[in-house]
Each structure stands twice: as structure tokens, then as C-alpha cells.
C-alpha positions in Angstrom: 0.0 0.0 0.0 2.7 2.2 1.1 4.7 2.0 -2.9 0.8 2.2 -4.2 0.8 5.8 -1.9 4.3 7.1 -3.5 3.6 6.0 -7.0 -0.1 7.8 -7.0 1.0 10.9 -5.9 2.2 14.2 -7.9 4.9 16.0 -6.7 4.1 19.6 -5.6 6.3 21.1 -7.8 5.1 19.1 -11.2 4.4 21.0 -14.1 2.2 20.0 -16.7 1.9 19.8 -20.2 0.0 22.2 -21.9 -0.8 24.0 -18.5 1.2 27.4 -19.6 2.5 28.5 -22.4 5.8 29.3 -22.8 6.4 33.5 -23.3 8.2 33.4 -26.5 5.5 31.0 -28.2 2.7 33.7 -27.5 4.4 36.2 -30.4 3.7 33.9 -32.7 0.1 32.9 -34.2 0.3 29.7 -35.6 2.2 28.3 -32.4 -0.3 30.2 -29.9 -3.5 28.8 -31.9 -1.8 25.3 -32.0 -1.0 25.5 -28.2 -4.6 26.5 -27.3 -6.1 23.5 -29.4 -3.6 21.4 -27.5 -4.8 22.7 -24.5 -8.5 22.4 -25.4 -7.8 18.9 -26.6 -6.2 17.7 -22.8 -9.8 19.7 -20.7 -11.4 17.2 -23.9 -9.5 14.0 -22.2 -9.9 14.9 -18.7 -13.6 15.0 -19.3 -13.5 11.8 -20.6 -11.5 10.7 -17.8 -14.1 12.0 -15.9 -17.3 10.1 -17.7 -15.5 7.2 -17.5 -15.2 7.4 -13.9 -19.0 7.9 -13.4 -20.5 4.9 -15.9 -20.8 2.0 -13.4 -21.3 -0.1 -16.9 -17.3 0.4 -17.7 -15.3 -2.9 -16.9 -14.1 -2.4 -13.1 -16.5 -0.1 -12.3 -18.9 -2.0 -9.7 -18.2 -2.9 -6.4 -16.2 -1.9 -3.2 -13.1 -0.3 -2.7 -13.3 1.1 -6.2 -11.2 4.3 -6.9 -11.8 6.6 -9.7 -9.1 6.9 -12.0 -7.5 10.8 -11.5 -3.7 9.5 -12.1 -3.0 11.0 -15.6 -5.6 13.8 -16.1 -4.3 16.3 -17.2 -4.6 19.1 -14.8 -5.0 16.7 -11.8 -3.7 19.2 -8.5 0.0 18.4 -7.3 0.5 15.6 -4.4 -2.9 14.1 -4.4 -4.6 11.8 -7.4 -6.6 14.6 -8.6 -8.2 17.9 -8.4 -7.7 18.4 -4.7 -9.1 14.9 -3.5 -6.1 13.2 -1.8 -6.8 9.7 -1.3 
């Protein structure tokens, strides 16, 4: 349990992809509009993330002791498994 505790936590001083965008890249258009659609793309995967976590029909879904799945979402908060819900 302990190693499960370590591996599923972010360290407070992560960064993550596609959460700002470097200065420089601003200045120019066509890196700015394809930063943004990358960015709108990830809120797109986290909110799948997030329906997935709610359909009780997904494989896994049913029964106790089951955990949604907040590893790898993409703006999931730093040292907990998601948006400010430590486990």
C-alpha cells in the first residue's frame, strides 16, 4: 500500500503539459492557436476521464473499494490523485 501511496502521488512542484504557455511562443500565431487547441484537446481528455469514472457499466466499475481513476488527467492538483481529492 505504502509503494501504491508514492507512485499515485504528484509532486508539488510538477508541471504540466499544456498547462502554460511558454512567453516566447505567445508572439507567434500559428504556435499560440496550436498551443490552445492542444490545450483544449487535454480539458477534452480529462472530461472523458471523468465520464468514464461515473459509468458504473465500464469494466471495473462495480463494487467496493473502487477508486476513480485521477492519475493521468491532465490538470489533476499536485501531491494528491486529482483535483484536490487526496486519497
Amino acid at each position: 500500500m505504502a509503494v501504491l501511496d508514492v507512485l499515485s502521488h504528484h509532486s508539488p512542484n510538477e508541471e504540466y503539459i499544456g498547462e502554460e504557455m511558454e512567453p516566447s511562443w505567445g508572439e507567434d500565431p500559428v504556435i499560440k492557436a496550436a498551443f490552445e487547441k492542444f490545450k483544449g484537446r487535454l480539458k477534452e481528455i480529462e472530461g472523458i476521464i471523468d465520464e468514464r469514472n461515473t459509468n458504473n457499466n465500464q469494466k471495473n466499475r462495480n463494487g467496493a473499494g473502487i477508486m476513480p481513476y485521477k492519475l493521468l488527467k491532465p490538470y489533476s492538483g499536485p501531491g494528491v490523485t486529482g483535483k484536490g481529492v487526496p486519497w
